[in-house]
C-alpha positions in Angstrom: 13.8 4.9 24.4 10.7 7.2 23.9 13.0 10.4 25.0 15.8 9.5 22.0 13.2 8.5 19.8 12.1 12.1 18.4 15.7 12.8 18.1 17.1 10.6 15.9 15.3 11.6 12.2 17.5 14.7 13.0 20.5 13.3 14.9 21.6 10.4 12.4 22.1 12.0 9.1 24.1 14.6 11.1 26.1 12.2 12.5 26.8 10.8 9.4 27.5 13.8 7.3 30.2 14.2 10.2 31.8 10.7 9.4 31.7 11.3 6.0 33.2 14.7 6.7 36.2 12.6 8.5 36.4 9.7 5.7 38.0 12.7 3.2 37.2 13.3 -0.2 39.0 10.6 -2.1 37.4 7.5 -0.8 34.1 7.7 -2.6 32.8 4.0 -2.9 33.0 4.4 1.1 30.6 7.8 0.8 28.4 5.9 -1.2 28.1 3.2 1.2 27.8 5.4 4.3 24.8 7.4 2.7 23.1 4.7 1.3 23.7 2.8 5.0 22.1 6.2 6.5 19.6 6.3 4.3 18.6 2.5 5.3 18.4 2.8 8.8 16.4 6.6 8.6 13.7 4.2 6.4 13.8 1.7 9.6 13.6 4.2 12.6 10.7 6.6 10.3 8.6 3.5 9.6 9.2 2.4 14.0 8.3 6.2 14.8 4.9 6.0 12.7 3.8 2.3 14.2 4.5 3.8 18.1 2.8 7.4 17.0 -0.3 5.3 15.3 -0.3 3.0 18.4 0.9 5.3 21.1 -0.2 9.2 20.3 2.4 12.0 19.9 5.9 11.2 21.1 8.0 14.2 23.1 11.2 15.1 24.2 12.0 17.6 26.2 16.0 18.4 25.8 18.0 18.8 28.7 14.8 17.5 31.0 13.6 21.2 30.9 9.9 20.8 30.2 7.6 22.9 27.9 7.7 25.6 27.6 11.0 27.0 28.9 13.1 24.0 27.6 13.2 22.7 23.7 11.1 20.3 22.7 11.0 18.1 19.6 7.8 17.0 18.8 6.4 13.9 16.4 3.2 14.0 15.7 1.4 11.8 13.4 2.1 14.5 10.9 5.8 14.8 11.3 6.2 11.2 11.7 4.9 10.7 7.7 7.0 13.6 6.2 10.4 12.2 8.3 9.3 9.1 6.9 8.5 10.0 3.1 12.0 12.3 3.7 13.8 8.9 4.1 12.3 7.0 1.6 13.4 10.2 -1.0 16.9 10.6 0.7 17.7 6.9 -0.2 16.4 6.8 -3.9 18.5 9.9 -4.5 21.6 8.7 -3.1 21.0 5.6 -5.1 20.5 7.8 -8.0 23.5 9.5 -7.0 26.2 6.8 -8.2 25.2 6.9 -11.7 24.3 10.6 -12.8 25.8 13.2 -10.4 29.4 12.3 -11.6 32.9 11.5 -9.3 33.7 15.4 -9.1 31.0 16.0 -7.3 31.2 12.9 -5.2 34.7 14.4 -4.5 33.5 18.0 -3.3 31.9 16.8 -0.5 28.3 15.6 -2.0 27.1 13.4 0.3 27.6 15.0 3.2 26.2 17.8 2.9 22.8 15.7 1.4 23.1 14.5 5.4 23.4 17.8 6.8 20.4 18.6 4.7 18.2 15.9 5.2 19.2 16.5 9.7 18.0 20.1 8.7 14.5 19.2 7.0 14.0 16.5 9.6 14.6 19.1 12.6 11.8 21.1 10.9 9.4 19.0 11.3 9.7 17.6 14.3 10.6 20.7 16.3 7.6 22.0 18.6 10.1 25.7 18.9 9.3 28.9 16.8 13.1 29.9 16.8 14.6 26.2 16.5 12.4 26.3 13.2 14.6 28.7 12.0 17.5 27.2 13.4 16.9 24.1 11.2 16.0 26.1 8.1 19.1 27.7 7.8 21.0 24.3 8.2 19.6 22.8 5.7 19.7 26.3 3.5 23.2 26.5 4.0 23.4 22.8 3.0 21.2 23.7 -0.3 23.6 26.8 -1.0 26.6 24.3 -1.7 24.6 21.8 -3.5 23.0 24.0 -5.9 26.3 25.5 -6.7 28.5 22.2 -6.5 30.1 21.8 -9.7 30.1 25.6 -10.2 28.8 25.7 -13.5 27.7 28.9 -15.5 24.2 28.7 -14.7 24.8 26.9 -11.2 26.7 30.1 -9.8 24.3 32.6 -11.5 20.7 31.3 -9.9 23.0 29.7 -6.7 23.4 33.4 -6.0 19.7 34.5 -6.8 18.9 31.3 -4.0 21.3 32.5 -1.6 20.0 36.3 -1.8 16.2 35.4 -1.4 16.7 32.7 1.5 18.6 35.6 3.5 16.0 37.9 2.9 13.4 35.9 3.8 15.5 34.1 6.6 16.3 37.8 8.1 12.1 38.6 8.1 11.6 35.0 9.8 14.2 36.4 12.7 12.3 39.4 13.1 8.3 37.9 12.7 10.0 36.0 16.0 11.2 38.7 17.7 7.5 40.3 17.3 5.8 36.9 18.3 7.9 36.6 21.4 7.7 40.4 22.5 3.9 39.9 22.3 3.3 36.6 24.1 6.6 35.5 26.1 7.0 32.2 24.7 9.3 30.5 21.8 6.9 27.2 22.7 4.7 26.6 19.2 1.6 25.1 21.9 2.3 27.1 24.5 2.1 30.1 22.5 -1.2 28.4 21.0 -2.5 28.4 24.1 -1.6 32.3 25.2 -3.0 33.2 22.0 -6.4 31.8 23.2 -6.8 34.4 26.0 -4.6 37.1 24.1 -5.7 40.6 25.0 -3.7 42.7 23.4 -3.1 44.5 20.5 -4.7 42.3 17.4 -2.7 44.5 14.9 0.6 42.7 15.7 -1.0 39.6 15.6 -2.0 40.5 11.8 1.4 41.9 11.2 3.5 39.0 12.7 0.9 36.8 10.1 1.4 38.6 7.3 5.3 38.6 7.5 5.8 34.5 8.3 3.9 34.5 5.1 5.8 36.8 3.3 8.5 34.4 5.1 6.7 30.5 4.4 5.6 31.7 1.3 9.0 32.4 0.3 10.2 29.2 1.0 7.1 27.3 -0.4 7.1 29.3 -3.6 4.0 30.7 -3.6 2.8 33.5 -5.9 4.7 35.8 -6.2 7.3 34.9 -3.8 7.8 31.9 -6.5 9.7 34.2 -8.7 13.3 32.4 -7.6 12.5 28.5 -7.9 12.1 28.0 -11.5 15.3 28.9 -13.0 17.0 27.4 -9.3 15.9 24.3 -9.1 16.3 24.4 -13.4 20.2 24.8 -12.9 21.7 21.6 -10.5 21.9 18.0 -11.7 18.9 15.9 -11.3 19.6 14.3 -8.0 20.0 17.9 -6.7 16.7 18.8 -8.7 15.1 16.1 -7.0 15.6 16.7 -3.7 14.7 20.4 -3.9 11.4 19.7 -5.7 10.4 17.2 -3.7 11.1 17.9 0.1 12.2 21.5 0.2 9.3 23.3 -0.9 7.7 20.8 1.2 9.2 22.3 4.6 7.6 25.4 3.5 4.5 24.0 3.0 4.4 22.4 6.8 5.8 25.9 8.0 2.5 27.2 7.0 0.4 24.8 7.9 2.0 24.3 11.3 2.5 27.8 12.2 -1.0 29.5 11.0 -2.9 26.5 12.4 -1.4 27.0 15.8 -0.8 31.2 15.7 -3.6 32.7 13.5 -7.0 31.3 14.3 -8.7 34.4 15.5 -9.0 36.5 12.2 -8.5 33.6 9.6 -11.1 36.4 7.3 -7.1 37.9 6.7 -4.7 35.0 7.7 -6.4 32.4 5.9 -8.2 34.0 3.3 -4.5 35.4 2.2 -3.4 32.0 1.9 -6.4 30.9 -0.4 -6.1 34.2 -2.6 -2.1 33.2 -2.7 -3.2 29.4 -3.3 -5.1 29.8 -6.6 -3.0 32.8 -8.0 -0.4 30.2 -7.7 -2.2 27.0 -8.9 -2.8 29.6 -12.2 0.8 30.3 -12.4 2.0 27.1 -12.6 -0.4 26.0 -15.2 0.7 28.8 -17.6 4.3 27.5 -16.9 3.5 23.9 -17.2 2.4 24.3 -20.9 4.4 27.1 -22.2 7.6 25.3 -22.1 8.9 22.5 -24.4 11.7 21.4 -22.0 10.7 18.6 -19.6 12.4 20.2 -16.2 10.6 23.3 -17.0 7.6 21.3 -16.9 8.0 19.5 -14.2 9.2 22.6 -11.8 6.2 24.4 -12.9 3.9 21.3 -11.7 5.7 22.1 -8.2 4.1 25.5 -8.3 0.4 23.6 -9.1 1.0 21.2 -6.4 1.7 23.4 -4.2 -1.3 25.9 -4.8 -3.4 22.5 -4.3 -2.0 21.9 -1.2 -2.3 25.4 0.5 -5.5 25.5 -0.8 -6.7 22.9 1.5 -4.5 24.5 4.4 -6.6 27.3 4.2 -9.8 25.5 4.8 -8.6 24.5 8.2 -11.3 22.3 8.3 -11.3 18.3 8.7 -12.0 17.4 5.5 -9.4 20.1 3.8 -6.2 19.3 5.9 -7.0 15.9 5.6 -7.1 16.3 1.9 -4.2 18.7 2.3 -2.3 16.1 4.0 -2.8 13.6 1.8 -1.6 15.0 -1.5 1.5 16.7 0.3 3.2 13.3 1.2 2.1 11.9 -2.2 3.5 14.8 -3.9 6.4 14.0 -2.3 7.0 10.6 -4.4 5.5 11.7 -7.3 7.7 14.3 -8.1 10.5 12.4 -7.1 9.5 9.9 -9.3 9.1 12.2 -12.4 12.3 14.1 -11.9 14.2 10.7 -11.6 12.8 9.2 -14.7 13.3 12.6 -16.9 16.2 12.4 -15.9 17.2 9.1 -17.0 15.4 10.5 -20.4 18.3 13.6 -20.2 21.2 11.2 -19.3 20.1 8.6 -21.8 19.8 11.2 -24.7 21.6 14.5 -23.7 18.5 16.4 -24.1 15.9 17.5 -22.0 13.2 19.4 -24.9 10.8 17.0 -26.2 11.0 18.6 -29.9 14.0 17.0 -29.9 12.8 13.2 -28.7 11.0 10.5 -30.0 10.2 7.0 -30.4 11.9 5.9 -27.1 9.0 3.6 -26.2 11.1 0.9 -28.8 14.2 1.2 -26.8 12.9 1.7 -22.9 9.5 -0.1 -23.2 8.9 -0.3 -19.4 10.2 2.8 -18.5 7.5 4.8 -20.9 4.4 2.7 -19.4 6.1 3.8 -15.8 6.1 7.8 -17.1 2.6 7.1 -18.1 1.7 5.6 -14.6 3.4 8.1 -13.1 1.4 11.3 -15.1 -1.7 9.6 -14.2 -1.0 9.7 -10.9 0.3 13.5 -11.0 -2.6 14.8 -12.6 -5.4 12.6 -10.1 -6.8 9.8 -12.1 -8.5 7.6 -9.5 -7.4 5.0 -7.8 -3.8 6.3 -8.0 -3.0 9.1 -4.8 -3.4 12.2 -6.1 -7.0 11.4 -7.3 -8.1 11.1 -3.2 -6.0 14.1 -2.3 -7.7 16.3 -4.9 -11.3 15.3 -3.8 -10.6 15.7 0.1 -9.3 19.4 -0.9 -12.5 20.3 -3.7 -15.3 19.0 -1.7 -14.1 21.0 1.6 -13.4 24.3 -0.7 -17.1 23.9 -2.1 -18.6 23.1 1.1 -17.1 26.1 2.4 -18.2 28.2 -0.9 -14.8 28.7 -2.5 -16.8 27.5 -5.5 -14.1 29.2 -8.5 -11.9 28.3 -6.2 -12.6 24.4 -6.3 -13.4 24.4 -10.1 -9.8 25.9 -10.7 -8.6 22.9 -8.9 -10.6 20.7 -10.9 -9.1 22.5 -13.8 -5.7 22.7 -13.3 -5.9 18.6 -13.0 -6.5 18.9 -16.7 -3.6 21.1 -17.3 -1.4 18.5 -15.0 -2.4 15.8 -17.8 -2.0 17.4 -20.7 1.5 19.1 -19.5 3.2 15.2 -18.9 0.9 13.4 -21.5 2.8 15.6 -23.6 6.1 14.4 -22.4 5.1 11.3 -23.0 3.7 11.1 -26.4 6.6 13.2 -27.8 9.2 11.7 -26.2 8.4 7.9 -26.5 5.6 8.0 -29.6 6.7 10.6 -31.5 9.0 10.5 -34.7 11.8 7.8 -33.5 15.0 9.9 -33.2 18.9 8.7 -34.3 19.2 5.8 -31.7 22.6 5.8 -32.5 22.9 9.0 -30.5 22.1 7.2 -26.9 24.7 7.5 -24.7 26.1 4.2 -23.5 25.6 4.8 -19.5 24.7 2.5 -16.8 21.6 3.2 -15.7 20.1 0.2 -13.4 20.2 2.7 -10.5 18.5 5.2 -12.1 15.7 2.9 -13.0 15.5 1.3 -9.5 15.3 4.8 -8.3 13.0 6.0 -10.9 10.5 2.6 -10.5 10.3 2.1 -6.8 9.2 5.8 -6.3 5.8 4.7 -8.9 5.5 1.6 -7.2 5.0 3.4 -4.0 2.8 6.4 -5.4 0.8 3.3 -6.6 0.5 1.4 -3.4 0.0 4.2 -1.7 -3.2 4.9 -4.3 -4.4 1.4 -3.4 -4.0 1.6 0.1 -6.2 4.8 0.4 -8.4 3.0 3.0 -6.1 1.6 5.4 -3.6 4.4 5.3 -6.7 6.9 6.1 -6.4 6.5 9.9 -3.0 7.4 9.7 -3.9 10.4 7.8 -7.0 11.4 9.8 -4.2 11.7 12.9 -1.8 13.6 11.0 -4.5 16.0 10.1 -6.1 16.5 13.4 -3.1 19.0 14.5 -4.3 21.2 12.2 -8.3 21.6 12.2 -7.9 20.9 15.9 -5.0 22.2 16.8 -5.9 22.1 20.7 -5.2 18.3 20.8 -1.4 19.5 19.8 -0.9 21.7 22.7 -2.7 19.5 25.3 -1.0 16.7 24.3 2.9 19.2 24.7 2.0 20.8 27.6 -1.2 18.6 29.1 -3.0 21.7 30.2 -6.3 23.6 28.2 
């Protein structure tokens, strides 16, 4: 059982996206079901995998029966085990999403499975213990995210689809060759094994600081960090929401673990460059995002630019490398997770409920969709930290570690760009449902009890997850110990010092 376990976050969506491949385009209420079915049973086997790694420790399987390091092993720690499972939870809501917004043409062309092969991609990520399988699994689900972003083959789709494509390749062609450096300096494609010959590595430090600086170049990239972020707004702007949704809440996401997996395992020895890099890139980005967040008017916009903040926070305690900062780290990157999920899903009930997506234009929706305006206030409370909702415990694991460690500016920008957070959805919020009531006459008469069921259970869990800070913490404290101590990962793989 143990040796299958690991495999299947990766190996049942791919199955699926097969079967879906074989059902044909025409029967859709049978995609639907299949999806949704998939999605199910992910949620069942994530939330088994995290009760045997909480009970158990790390789970491992070597395929083939060729052991670390010359075979491939997929690794679930208590880290991957909480992003496969918060990837499940998101891959459901936006399939259920799905069958009322992203339209029977795109349903037609193939739509659901390639959300499979995607989610198999993402999954493979984070639960592979190889440098070059990471790779492998990027470009599955990139080549995944090329169709998606340019399904429908709109205007806008095909122009930024192509902008995607070209920066992925880049940076996918640099991840190839920050490999081929890595492996020509230590002789090993095994993430703890090459942990562990970096410990007694005698050789030339320059390529070590070369080989860092080009997976960040690389993770960065993918992440959207400043000023690698230069692609993501206007992609992630042009497909429909369920699309949007998925990118902004788990893609960046694998970027995000890239880094912290790879420069807590790699780039110990000089973290004065590695890690003080990632800092400098952390609040340039955190900055970034905040000037976006406010200078727009259109609630996407908005929203994308509170990836970029999110993600700034997140590195930021990535670069501490340090209990209390990877815990914090940790923390708000699986509550980002269902947050912004939650926020694209309800603005974009807002869009298909009104046709527009500025909030010049909206108004006095409160009268019409009373519940669904307290949820987008919940919901902005939660994004921006107010206490006890997730991101506020997140946000003070990540500030205290960065003062204690005398990032001072550092930790007040932090604290500062919380405020900007608020103010950038409080704004949504009062314009759209307290501001001058708009023509109600203009709704658009669509179903939308999926979208709301979506939109609502991703709050609900940000909330629960707020108010069960204390006895989710062990869980978090494990996930976080492969990075400040990022021994216990290789000892555990390999079960040598």
């Amino acid at each position: 059982m143990t040796d299958i376990l690991p495999i299947l976050p990766m190996l049942v969506p791919f199955i699926a996206g097969i079967i879906l491949l074989a059902i044909g385009r025409t029967n859709v209420f049978l995609h639907r079901v299949v999806a949704s079915l998939t999605g199910l049973l992910l949620i069942i086997i994530s939330f088994f995998i995290v009760a045997y790694v909480a009970r158990y420790g790390m789970v491992v399987t070597h395929v083939g029966n060729w052991e670390a390091p010359f075979g491939i092993s997929v690794v679930i720690d208590m880290l991957a085990a909480l992003l496969v499972l918060a990837t499940a939870i998101v891959t459901l809501a936006v399939v259920v999403y799905s069958f009322q917004s992203i339209g029977a043409a795109r349903e037609k062309f193939f739509y659901y499975p390639m959300i499979m092969f995607m989610i198999s991609g993402i999954n493979g990520a984070f639960t592979t213990g190889d440098i070059f399988n990471m790779f492998v699994f990027f470009e599955v689900f990139l080549l995944s995210s090329y169709v998606l972003i340019t399904l429908g083959g709109t205007k806008i789709q095909l122009q930024e689809g192509f902008k995607y494509f070209l920066v992925n390749i880049i940076a996918s062609n640099f991840f190839v060759l920050a490999v081929a450096y890595l492996y020509s300096a230590v002789g090993s494609l095994n993430m703890a094994d090459i942990h562990n010959k970096l410990a007694a590595f005698d050789g030339d430090a320059s390529i070590m600081s070369l080989i860092a600086v080009v997976m960040l170049f690389v993770f960065a990239t993918k992440a959207g960090l400043f000023p690698f972020y230069f692609w993501l707004p206007g992609s992630y702007f042009a497909p429909p929401m369920p699309i949007m949704t998925i990118f902004g809440a788990l893609l960046t996401k694998v970027g995000v673990y890239a880094i912290a997996r790879v420069y807590s395992l790699f780039f110990m020895d000089n973290t004065g460059l590695t890690h003080q890099m990632l800092m400098l890139l952390a609040v340039l980005t955190i900055i970034m995002g905040s000037i976006g967040a406010i200078a727009y008017s259109d609630m996407k916009k908005i929203i994308i630019y509170n990836i970029l903040i999110a993600i700034g926070i997140i590195i930021a305690g990535i670069a501490m490398m340090d209990e209390m900062g990877t815990i914090g780290a940790t923390y708000y990157l699986i509550h980002d997770i269902f947050i912004k999920a939650g926020l694209f899903f309800l603005i974009g009930f807002i869009i298909y409920r009104t046709g527009e997506s500025d909030i010049t234009k909206l108004g006095g929706l409160i009268k019409i969709h009373p519940v669904t305006g307290w949820m987008f206030l919940i919901a902005a409370f939660g994004l921006a930290g107010v206490p006890p909702l997730p991101g506020f415990y997140g946000k003070l694991f990540i500030v205290t570690s960065l003062f204690e460690n005398g990032h001072m500016i550092s930790g007040i920008i932090v604290l500062l760009s919380s405020l900007v957070v608020l103010y950038s959805v409080i704004r949504i919020f009062i314009s759209v449902f307290w501001g001058e009531s708009m023509d109600f006459t203009k709704l658009k008469p669509i179903s939308y009890d999926k979208l709301l069921f979506s939109s609502f259970l991703m709050v609900i869990i940000m909330v629960a997850f707020g108010f069960g800070a204390d006895f989710l913490y062990p869980l978090f404290d494990s996930a976080a110990q492969s990075l400040y101590d990022p021994a216990s990962y290789s000892v555990y793989l390999l079960g040598v010092e």
